[in-house]
N, C-alpha and C positions, 0 to 999 in steps of 0.2 A: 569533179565539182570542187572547187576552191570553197572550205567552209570556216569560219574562225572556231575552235573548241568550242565560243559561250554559244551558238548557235547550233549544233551537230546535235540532232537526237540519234536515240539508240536505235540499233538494226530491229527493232521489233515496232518500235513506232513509225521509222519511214516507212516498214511494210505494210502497217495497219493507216497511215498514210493512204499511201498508194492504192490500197485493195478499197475503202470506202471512197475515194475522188474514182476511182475507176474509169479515167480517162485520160490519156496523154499522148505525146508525138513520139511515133516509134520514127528512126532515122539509122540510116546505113551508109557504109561511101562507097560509091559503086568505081571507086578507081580513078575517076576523077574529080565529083563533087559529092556533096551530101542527098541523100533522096531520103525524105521524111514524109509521113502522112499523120493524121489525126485519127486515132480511133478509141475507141471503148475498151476494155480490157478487163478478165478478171485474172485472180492468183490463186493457183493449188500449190499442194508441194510432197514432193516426193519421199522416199517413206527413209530417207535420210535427215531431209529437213529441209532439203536443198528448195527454192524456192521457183515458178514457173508462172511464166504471165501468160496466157493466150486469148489470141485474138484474129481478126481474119481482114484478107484485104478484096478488094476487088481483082479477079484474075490477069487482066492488064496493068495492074500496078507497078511501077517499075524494080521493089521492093518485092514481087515474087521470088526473081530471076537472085537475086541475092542472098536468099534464102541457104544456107548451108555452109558460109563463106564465112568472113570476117564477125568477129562480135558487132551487135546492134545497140543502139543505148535506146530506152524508155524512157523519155522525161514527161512526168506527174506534177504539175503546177496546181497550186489552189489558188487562195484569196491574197492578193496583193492589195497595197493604199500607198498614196506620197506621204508622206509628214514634211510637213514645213517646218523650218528653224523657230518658228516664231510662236511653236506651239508647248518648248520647254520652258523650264521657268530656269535652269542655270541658262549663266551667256557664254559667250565662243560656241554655240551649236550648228550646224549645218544640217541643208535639208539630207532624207537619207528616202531608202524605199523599204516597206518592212513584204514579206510574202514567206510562204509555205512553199517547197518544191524540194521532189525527191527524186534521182535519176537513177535506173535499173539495168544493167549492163550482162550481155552473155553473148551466146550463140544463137540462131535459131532454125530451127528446121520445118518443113511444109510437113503439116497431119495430112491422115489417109481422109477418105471419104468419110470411113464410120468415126474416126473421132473428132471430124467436122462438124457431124451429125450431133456428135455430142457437146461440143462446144458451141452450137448455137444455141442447143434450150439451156442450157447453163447460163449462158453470157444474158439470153432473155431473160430467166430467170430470178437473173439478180436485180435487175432495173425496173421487171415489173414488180417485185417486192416491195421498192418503193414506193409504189402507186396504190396498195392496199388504204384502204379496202375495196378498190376497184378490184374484177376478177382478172387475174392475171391472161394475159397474152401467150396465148402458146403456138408453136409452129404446126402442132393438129390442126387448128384452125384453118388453113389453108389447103386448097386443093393438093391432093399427090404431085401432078405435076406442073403446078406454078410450083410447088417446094422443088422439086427437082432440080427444075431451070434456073430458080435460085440462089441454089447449091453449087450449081455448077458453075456459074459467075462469078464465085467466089474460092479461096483458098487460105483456108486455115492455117495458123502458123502457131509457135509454141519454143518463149526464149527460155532457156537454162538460166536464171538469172546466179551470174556470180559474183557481182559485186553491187554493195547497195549503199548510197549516196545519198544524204539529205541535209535540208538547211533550211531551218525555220528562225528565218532574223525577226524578233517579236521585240527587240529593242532590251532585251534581257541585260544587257552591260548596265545599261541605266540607273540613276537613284531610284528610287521609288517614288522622289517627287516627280521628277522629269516623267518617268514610266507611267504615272499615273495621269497625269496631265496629258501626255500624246494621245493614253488610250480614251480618256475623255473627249478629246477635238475630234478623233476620228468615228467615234461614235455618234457624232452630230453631223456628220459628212452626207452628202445625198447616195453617194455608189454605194453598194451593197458590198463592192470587196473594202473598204474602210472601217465599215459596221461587222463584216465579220473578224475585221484582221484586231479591231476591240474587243469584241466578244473573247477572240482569242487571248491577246493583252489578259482583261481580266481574269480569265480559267486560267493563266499562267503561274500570275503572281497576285493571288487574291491578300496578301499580307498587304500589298502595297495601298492596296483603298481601303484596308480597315484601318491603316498608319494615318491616311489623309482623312479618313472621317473622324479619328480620335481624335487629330489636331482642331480638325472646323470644331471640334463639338465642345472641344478644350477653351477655343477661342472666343464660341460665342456663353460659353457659360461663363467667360472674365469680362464678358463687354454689361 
């Protein structure tokens, strides 16, 4: 991943990144082209520190067969927005795209049965966390064998991640005018990835709008 230094968070943020979006395209080159899927994902890590995504595919996916071979990359995207030129207040600007995304790169190899077993109440686990104070979902729930037959449909995998890659462009090069003015426009945007990629803007550089509120407040206390 090509990133500029003002953009590059540190290895403990892409991976707390990664672990809360807990969803991305895992892809592999099968010797001729690319085979990527979409799936869910969570991250343990090994009692080195070494870091480990897992996650499972359907057993016909052409991404089984691949399994043990070449390194895989993970790519983790979040909230993307455009910005228009017309939204700074210096001029010579052009439009630009600001987004969140972290790519996780290693090895992978296919889990046995039992830690398939384990990997799916884990992976449910974390998702129906979210949905508290609903009562979580668990694979008890389901007859023996519908879970069976489920299980066997599928085939757990588990990448060694060794290298970890992130780029969160939030417009960080910026003045604090400019910077504060973009994250303003796009928090008045209808898409939800504009309003969060603001939200983000401000939790970055919250100096920048207490700079722009002392000015307004400067301003209108001389008018």
């Amino acid at each position: 991943m090509y990133t500029p230094p003002v953009f590059k968070p540190d290895r403990a943020a892409s991976l707390a990144f990664a672990e809360a979006r807990g969803f991305g395209i895992a892809c592999a080159w099968d010797g001729l082209r690319p085979i990527a899927s979409a799936l869910p994902f969570y991250l343990t890590y090994a009692d080195d520190g070494t870091p480990r995504a897992l996650f499972h595919v359907a057993r016909h996916n052409p991404l089984v067969k691949l399994a043990g071979g070449a390194c895989w990359l993970l790519a983790v995207n979040g909230a993307d927005a455009y910005v228009s030129a017309d939204w700074y207040v210096s001029v010579d600007q052009v439009p630009t795209w600001l987004y969140q995304a972290v790519h996780l790169t290693g090895p992978v190899r296919a889990l046995s049965g039992d830690e398939l077993a384990i990997q799916i109440d884990a992976l449910t686990a974390k998702f129906e966390h979210r949905l508290l104070p609903k009562t979580p979902w668990a694979a008890g729930k389901m007859t023996a064998a519908r879970l069976d037959a489920m299980k066997k449909a599928i085939v757990g995998l588990e990448m060694t991640v060794d290298d970890v890659e992130g780029s969160f462009k939030l417009n960080q090069h910026k003045s604090e005018t400019d910077f504060a003015a973009v994250a303003g426009a796009l928090a008045l945007q209808a898409e939800a990835g504009a309003r969060q990629i603001a939200a983000l803007m401000r939790e970055a550089r919250p100096q920048a709008f207490a700079t722009i509120q002392a000015e307004m407040t400067t301003l209108h206390g001389s008018v």
